[in-house]
C-alpha positions in Angstrom: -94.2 31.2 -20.0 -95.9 32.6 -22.9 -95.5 30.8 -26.4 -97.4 32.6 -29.2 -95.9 36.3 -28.3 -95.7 36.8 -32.4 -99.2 37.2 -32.4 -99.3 39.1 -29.0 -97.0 41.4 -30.7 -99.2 41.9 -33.9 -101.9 42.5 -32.0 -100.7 45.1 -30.1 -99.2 46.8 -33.0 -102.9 46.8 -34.9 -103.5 48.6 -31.7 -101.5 51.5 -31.8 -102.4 54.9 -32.3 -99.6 56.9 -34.3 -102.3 59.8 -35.2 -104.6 60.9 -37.3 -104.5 64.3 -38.7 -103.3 65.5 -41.3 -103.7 61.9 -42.8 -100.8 62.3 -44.9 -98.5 62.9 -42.5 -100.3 59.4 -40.5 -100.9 57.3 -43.3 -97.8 56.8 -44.4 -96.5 55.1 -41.1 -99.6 53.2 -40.8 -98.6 51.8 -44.3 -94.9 51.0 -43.4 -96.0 49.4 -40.4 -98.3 46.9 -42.0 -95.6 45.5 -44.3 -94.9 43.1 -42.2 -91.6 42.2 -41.4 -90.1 39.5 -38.9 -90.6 42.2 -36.0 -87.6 40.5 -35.0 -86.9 43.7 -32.6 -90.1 43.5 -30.4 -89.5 39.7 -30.1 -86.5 39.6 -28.8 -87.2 42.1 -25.9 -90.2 39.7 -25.2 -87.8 36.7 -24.9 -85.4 38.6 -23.0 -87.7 39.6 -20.0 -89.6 36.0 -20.3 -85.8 34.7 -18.8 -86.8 36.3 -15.7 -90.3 37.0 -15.5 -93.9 35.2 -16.6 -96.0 38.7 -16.6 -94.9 40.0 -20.0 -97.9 42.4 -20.0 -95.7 45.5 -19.5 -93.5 44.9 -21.9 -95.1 45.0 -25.1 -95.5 48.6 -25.2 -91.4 49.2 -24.7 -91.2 45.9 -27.2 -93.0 47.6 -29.8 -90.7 50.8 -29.4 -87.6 49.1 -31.0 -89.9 48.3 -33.8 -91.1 51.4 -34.5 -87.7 52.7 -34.4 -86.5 50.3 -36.8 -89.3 51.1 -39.1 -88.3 54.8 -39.0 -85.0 53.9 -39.8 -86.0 52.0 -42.9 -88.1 54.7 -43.9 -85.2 57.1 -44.0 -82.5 54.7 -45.1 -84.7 54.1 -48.2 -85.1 57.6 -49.4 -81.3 57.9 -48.8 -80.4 55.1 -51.0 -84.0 56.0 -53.6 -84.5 52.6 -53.3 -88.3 51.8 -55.0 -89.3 48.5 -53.1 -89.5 47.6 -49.3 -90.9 43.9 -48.8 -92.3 44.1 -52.3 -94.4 47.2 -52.3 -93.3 51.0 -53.1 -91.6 53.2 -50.4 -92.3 55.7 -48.8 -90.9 58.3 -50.6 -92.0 56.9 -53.8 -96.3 56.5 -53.0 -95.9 59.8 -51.4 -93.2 61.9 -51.4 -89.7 62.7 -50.1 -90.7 65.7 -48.2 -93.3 63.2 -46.5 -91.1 60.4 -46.0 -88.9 62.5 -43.5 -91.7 63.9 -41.7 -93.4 61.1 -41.0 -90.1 59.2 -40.0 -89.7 61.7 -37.7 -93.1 61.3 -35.8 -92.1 57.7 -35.9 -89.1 58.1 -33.8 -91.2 60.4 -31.5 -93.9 57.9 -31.4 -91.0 55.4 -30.5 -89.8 57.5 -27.6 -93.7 58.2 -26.0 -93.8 54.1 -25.9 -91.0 54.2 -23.8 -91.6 57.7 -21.8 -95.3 56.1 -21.1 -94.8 52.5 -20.3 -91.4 51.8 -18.5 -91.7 52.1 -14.6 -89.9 55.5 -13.5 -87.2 53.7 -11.5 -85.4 52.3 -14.9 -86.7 55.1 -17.4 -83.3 56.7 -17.2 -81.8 54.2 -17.8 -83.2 52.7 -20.6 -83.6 56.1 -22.1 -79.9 56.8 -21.8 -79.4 53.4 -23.7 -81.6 54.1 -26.4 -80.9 57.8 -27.3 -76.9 55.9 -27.3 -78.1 53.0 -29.8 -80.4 55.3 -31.6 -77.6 57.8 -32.3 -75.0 54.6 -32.9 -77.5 53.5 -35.8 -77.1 57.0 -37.7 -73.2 56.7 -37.2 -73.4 53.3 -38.8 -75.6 54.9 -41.4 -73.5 57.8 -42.4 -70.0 55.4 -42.3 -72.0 53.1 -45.1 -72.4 56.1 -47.1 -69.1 57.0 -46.7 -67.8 54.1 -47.4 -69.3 54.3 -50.6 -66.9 57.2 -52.5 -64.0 56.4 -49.8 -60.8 54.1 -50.8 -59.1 52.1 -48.2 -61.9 51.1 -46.1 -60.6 48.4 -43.7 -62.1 45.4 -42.7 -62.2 46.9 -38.9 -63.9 50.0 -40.1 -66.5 47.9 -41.8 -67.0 45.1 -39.3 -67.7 48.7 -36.8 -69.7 49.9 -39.4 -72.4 46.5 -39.4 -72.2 46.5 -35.7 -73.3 50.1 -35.3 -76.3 50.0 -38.4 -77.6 46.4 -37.5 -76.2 44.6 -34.7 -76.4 47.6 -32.1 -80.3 47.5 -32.2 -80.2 43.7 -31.5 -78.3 44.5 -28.8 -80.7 46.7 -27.4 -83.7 45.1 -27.5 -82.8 42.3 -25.6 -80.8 44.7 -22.9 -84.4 46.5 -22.7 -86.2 43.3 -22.3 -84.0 42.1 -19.2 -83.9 45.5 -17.8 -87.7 45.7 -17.5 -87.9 41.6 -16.3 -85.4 42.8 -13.6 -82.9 41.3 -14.4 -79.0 41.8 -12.8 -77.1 44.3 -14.8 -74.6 41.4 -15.1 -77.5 39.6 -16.8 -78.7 42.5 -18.9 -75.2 43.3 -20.5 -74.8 39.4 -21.5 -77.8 39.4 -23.4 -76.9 42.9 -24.9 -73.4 41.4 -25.9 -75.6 37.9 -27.2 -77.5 40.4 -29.3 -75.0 42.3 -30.7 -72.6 39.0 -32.2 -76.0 38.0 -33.5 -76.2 40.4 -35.7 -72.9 41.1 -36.6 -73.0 37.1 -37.4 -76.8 37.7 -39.5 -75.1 40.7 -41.6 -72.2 38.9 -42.4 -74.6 35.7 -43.6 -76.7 38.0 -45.7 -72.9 39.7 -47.7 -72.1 35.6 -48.1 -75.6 34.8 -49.4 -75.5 37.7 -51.8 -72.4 35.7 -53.4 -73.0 32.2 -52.5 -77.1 32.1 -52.2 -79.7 30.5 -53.9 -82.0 33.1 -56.2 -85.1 31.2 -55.4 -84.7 31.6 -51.6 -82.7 34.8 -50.8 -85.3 37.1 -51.6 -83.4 39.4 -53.6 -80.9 39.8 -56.6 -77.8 37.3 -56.2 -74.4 38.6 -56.6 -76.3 42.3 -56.3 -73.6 44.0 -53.5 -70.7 43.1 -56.3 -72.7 44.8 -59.2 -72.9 47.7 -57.1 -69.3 47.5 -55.7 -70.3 47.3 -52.4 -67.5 46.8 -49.8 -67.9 44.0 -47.9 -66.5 41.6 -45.9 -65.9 39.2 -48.8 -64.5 42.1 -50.9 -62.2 44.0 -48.6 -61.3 40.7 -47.4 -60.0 39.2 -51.0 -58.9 42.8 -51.5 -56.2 42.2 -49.1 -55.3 39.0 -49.9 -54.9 38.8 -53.6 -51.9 38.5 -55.2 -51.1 41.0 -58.5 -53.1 39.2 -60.7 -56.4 38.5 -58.7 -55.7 42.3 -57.6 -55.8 43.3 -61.4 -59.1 40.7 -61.8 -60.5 42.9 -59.1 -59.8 46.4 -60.2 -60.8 45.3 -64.0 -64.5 45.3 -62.6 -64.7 46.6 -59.2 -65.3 50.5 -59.4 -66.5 50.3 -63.5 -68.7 50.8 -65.7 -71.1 47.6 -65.7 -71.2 46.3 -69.3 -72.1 43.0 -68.5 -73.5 42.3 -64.6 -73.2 38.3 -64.5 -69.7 38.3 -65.9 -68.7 40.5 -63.7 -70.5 38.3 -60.5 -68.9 34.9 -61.9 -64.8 37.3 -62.2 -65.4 38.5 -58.8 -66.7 35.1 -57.3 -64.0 33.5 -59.1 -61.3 35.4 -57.2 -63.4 35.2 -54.2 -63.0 31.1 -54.7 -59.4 31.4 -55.4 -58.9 33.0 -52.1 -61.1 30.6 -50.0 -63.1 33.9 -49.0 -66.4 31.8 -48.6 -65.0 29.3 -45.6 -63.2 32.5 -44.0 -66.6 34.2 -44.0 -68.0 31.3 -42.7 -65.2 30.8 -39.9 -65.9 34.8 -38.9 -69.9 34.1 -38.9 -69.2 31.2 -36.4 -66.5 33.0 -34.3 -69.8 35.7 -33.7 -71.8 32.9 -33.4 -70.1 31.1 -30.9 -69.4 34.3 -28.9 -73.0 35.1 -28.7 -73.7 30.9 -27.3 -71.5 31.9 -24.7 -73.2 35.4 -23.7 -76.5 33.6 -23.5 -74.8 30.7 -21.2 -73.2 33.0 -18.7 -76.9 34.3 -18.1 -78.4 33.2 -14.7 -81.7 31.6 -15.4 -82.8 28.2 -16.4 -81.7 26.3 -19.4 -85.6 26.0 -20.4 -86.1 30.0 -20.5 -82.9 30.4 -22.4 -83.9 27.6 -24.9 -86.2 30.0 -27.0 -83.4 32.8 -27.6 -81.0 30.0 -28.9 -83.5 28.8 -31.0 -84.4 31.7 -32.7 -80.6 32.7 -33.1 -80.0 29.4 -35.1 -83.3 29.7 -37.0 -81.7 33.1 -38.1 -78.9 32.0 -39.1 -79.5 28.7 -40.7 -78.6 26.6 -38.4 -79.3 22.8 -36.8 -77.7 22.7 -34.0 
């Protein structure tokens, strides 16, 4: 078994070739690429196959397509929401342009699809195309229902729970499914570890709404308390939503949805309905459910304990957890 695959992936990234000319069309995803990142995608597919093979050779190459494809999605999902940053340093959009920033997200998810078209063997390239024009296409869905979400009214917890598992969890999901696929695994095998991937992340989205609320500003990396300032719906707000009583429903609706006069009081009004309501243990309780759904995925998978031990790992190192 291979232990150090981070840096096997990083190297094999420094290696690719997107293209060079016109440079402004190449530069641009040469610059996304090297932001880093946790290149969580890639890594996963390697500890997938590793279950049930020791030669991981030939399955960097299809590794590093889910990464790519994540990065084009980022690229895109930035100029949608004219966000300035990613991982500290400008966008796309904003060191070139926005005209660029689609073009050169759209050689990205071609470049996504040749790493797959030239490196998986012919007897499983339908199906693992198939599966990731369907997880590709599910990400956009996801995409388009967060925007909609944004001007609708009513959004349900259901619709929003469908919504994280088609924007984030689906391309969890994926990865691993890809890695077992190309290690040979059963299809038995394969959809388990898709399913393990896909409460994951349903579990990791709903960790990062409840650390928006409930985290620490020194660790979480970004603006505490920023989804209610923005009146983001998520779980913790369309849960206490339905929940409140008349008066924590007129607490709400005094700040959700207006004008923004003062962002930290309305943070500590929201949170203070949010505590009246117990919505952090309920979050909590939901993250676990997933959690615990995806322990079971991973134990239904037929290979040894050992091989498994890795993915576990890594799934309570994501989420925060000891044991």
């Amino acid at each position: 078994m291979q232990t150090d695959l981070p840096n096997l992936l990083q190297q094999a990234l420094k290696e690719l070739d997107y293209g060079q000319q016109p440079a402004a069309l190449y530069d641009p995803i040469r610059y996304i690429m090297s932001l880093g990142g946790k290149r969580l995608r890639p890594l996963l597919t390697l500890l997938s196959g590793q279950l049930f093979t020791d030669d991981l050779g030939p399955l960097v190459k299809p590794a590093l397509a889910t990464e790519v494809f994540h990065n084009f999605t980022l690229v895109h999902d930035d100029l949608m929401d004219q966000a300035p940053l990613r991982r500290g340093q400008p966008t796309v959009h904003e060191k070139w342009n926005p005209s660029t920033a689609i073009l050169s997200g759209d050689v990205m998810l071609v470049r996504a699809y040749e790493l797959l078209f030239e490196n998986v063997p012919v007897t499983v390239l339908p199906q693992v195309l198939r599966r990731f024009s369907q997880t590709a296409a599910e990400v956009c869905e996801g995409q388009q229902w967060d925007m909609n979400f944004e001007t609708e009214t009513g959004v349900t917890i259901a619709q929003y729970l469908d919504m994280i598992r088609l924007k984030t969890a689906v391309l969890l999901g994926f990865a691993l499914e890809l890695g077992a696929v190309l290690g040979g695994a059963s299809a038995d095998d394969a959809e388990h570890l898709r399913q393990f991937g896909t409460d994951i992340g349903l579990a990791f989205q709903l960790r990062d709404d409840l650390l928006d609320v409930y985290g620490d500003a020194a660790t979480f990396g970004k603006r505490v308390g920023g989804d209610i300032i923005s009146d983001k719906k998520t779980y913790l707000l369309l849960t206490a939503q339905a929940q409140a009583n008349a008066t924590q429903q007129a607490a709400l609706a005094q700040h959700i949805g207006q004008p923004v006069a003062d962002a930290e009081a309305k943070v500590q009004a929201v949170r203070n309905v949010y505590d009246e309501l117990n919505i952090r243990p309920q979050t909590e309780a939901l993250i676990n459910q997933y959690f615990e759904d995806a322990l079971q995925h991973l134990g239904r998978i037929s290979a040894p304990a050992t091989r498994k031990e890795p993915l576990r790992q890594l799934a309570l190192q994501l989420l925060e957890r000891e044991s």
